[in-house]
C-alpha positions as CSV (number, residue, x, y, z in Angstrom):
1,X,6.7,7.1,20.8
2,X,7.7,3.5,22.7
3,X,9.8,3.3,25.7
4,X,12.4,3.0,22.7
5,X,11.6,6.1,21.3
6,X,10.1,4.3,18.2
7,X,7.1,4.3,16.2
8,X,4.7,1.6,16.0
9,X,3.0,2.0,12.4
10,X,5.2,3.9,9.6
11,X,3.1,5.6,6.9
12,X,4.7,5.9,3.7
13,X,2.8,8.5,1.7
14,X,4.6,9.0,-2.2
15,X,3.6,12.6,-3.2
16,X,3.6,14.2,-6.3
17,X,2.7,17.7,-6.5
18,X,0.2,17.2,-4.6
19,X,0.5,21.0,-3.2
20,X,-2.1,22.0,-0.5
21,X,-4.2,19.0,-1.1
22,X,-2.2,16.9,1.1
23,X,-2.8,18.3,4.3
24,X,-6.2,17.2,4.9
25,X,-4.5,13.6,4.1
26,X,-1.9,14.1,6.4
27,X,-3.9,15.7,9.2
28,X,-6.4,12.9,8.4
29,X,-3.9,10.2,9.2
30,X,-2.9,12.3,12.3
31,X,-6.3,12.6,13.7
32,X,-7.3,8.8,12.6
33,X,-4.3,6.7,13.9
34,X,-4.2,6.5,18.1
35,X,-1.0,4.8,17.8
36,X,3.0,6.1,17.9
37,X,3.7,6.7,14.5
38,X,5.6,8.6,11.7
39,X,4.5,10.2,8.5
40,X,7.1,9.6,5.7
41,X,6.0,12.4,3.3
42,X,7.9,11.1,0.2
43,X,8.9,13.3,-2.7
44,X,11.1,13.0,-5.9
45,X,12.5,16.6,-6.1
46,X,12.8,20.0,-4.0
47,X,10.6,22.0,-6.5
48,X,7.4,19.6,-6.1
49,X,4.6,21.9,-5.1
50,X,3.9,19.1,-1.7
51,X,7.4,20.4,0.0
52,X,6.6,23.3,1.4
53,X,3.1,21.9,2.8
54,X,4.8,19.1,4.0
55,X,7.4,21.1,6.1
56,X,5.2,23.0,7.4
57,X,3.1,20.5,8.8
58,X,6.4,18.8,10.3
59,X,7.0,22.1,12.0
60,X,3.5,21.5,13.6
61,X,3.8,17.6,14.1
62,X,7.1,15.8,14.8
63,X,5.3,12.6,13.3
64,X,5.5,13.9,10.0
65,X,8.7,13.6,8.1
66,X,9.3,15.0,4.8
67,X,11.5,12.6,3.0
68,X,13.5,13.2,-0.5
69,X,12.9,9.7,-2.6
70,X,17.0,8.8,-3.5
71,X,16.7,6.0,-5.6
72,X,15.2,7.7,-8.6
73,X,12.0,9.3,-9.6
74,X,8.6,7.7,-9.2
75,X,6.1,6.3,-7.6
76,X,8.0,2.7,-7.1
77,X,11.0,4.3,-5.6
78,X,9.2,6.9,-3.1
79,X,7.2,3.6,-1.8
80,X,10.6,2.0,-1.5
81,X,12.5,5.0,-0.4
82,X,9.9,5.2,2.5
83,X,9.8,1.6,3.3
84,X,14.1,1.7,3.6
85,X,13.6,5.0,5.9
86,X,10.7,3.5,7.8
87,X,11.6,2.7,11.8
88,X,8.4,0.3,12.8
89,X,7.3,-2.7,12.9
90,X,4.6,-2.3,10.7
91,X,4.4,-0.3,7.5
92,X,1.2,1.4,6.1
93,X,1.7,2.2,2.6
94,X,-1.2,4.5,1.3
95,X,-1.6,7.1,-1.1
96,X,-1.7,11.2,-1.2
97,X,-5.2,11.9,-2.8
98,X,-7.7,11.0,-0.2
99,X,-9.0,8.2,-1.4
100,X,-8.2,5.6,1.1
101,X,-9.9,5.6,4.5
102,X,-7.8,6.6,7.2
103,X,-9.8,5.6,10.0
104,X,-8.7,1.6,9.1
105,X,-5.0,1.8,10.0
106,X,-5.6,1.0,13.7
107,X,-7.3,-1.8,12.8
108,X,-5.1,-3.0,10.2
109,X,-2.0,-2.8,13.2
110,X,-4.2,-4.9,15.2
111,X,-4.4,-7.5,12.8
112,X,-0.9,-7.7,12.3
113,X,0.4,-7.3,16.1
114,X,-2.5,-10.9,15.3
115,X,0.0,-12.6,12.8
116,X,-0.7,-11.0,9.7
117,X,2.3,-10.1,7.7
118,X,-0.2,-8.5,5.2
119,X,-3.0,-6.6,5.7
120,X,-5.3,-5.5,3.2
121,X,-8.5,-2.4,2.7
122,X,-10.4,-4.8,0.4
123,X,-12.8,-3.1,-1.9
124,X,-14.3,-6.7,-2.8
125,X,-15.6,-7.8,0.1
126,X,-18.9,-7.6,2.1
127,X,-19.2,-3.8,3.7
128,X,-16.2,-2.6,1.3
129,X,-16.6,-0.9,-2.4
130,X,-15.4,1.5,-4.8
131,X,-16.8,5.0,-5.8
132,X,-16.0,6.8,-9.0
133,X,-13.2,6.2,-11.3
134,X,-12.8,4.5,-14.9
135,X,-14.7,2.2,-15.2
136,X,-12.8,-0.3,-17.2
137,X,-10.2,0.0,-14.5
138,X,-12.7,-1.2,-11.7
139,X,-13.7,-4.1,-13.3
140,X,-10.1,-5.3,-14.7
141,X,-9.2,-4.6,-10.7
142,X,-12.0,-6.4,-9.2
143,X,-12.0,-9.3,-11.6
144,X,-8.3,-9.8,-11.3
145,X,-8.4,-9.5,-7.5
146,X,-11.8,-11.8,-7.3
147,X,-9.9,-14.6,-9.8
148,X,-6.5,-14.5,-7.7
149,X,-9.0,-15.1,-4.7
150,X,-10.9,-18.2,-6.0
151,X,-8.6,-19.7,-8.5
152,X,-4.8,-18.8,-7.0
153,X,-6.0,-19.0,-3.5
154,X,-4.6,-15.5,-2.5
155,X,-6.0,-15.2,0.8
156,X,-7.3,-11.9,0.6
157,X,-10.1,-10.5,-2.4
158,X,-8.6,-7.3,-3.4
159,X,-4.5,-7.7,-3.6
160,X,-4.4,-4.9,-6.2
161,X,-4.9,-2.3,-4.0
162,X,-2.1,-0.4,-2.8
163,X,-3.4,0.8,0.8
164,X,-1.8,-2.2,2.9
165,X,0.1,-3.0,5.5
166,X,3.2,-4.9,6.1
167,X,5.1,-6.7,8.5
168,X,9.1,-5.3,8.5
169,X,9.8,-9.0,9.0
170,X,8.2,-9.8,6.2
171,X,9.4,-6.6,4.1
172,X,13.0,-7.9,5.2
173,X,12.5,-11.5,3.8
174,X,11.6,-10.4,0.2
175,X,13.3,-8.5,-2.3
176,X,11.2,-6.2,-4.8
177,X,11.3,-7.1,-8.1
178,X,8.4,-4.2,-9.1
179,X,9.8,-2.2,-11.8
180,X,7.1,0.0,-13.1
181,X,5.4,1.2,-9.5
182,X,1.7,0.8,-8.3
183,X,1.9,-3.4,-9.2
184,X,4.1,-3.5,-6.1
185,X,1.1,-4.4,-4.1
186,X,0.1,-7.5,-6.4
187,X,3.7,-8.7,-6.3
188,X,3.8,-8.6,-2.4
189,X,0.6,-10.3,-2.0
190,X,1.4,-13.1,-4.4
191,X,5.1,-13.7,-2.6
192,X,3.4,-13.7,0.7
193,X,1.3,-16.3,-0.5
194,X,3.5,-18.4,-1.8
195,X,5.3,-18.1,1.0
196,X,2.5,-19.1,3.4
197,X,2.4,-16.5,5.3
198,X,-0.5,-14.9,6.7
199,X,-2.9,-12.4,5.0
200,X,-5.8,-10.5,5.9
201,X,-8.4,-8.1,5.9
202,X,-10.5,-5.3,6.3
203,X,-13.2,-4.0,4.4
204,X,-13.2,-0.4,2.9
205,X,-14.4,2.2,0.5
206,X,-12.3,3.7,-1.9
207,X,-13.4,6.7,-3.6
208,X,-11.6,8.4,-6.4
209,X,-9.1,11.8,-6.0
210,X,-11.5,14.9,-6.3
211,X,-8.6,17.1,-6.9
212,X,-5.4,16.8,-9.0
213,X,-4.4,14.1,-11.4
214,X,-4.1,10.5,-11.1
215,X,-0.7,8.9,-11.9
216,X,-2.0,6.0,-12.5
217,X,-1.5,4.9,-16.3
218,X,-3.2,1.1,-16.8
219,X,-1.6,1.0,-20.8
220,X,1.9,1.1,-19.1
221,X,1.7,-1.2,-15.9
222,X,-0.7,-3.9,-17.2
223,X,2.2,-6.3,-18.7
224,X,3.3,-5.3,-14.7
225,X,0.0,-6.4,-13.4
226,X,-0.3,-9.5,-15.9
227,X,3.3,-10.4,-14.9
228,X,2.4,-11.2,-11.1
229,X,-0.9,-12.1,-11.7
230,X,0.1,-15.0,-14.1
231,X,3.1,-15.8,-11.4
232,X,0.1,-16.5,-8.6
233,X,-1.8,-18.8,-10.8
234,X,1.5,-20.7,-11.3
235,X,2.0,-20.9,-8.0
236,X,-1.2,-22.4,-7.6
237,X,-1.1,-24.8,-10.3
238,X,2.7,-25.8,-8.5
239,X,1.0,-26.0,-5.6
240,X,-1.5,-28.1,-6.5
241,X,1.0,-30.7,-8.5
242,X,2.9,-31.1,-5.3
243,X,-0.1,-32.0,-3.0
244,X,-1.4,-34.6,-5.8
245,X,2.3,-36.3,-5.4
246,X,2.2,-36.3,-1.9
């Protein structure tokens, strides 16, 4: 903890009966990140098979905090539940199946104790990539994440991906507008954008859950995707219209 008895990163990690198989994440994150920090262990209800992991691993670490997600199942409200609850400056949102690279979050503090009011793992750039998983889901990702790049001038190459973190400053100065969950990360890369603020990056590899089953349903959150997506390239086009006046 700070002299304030604070933490400096806050993990929010949504969990869905994820059982056993979120303790190698957790200890993983534990082991990984050499800063003060707190594990928000998110769930929806009592019976989900991660509680009674999760609480057991609390009785082992103070760090980790199981968390009951108030504001209604799913995925959208555990991340917001844990973002509300979270007590640092900076707020790693990453997921429960051990496919993001825990090893990065140090890094990603540094760059936002830099200036960076986002920080992203990019899978799409040089020394980051992406193992297993459908593959008409990688290539929708990377396409849209690679366009938003070159045509919407998104800072970073991969603002799809949901392993970022956030400035609280910046986390105060928006309001969410995600409805359907894992497009929250494209909607807060596009407003931070638009709102010039600073972005950045860090290369990584994302590999696909071994164990469980992905929540992630691309039929029901592409209008989601689509919706912010479209909103950056207006921006841009905005953008452009005004410096051409100027």
């Amino acid at each position: 903890m700070t002299l304030e008895g604070l933490p400096q990163v806050s993990v929010v990690l949504p969990v869905y009966n994820e059982g056993e198989a979120v303790a190698p994440v957790i200890r993983g994150l534990l082991r990984c990140i050499h800063l003060p920090c707190e594990i928000l262990v998110v769930y929806d209800f009592d019976a989900d098979t991660t509680v009674p992991v999760a609480r057991a691993l609390a009785a082992e670490f103070p760090a980790v905090k199981p968390l009951r997600n108030e504001l209604g199942r799913g995925v959208l409200n555990a991340m917001k539940a844990g973002i509300a609850a979270a007590r640092a400056p900076y707020i790693l949102v990453t997921m429960a199946d051990g496919s993001d690279e825990p090893e990065l979050v140090d890094r990603m503090v540094e760059l936002a104790r830099d200036g960076a009011d986002v920080v992203a793992a990019s899978r799409y750039v040089s020394g980051g990539r992406q193992v297993g998983g459908p593959v008409l889901k990688r290539l929708m990702s990377r396409t849209a994440g690679l366009s938003l790049h070159w045509l919407a001038g998104v800072p970073i190459h991969d603002p799809t991906n949901n392993f970022k973190l956030y400035s609280r400053r910046f986390l105060d100065s928006v309001t969410i507008e995600s409805t359907a969950g894992f497009e929250l990360a494209l909607e807060l890369s596009v407003k931070a954008t638009r709102a010039h603020r600073r972005l950045a990056e860090v290369p990584t590899t994302w590999r696909d859950r071994t164990s469980g089953k992905s929540n992630f349903n691309l039929r029901k959150w592409l209008p989601h995707y689509l919706h912010w997506y479209l909103a950056a390239m207006r921006g841009r086009f905005s953008r452009s219209r005004t410096g051409d006046a100027a």
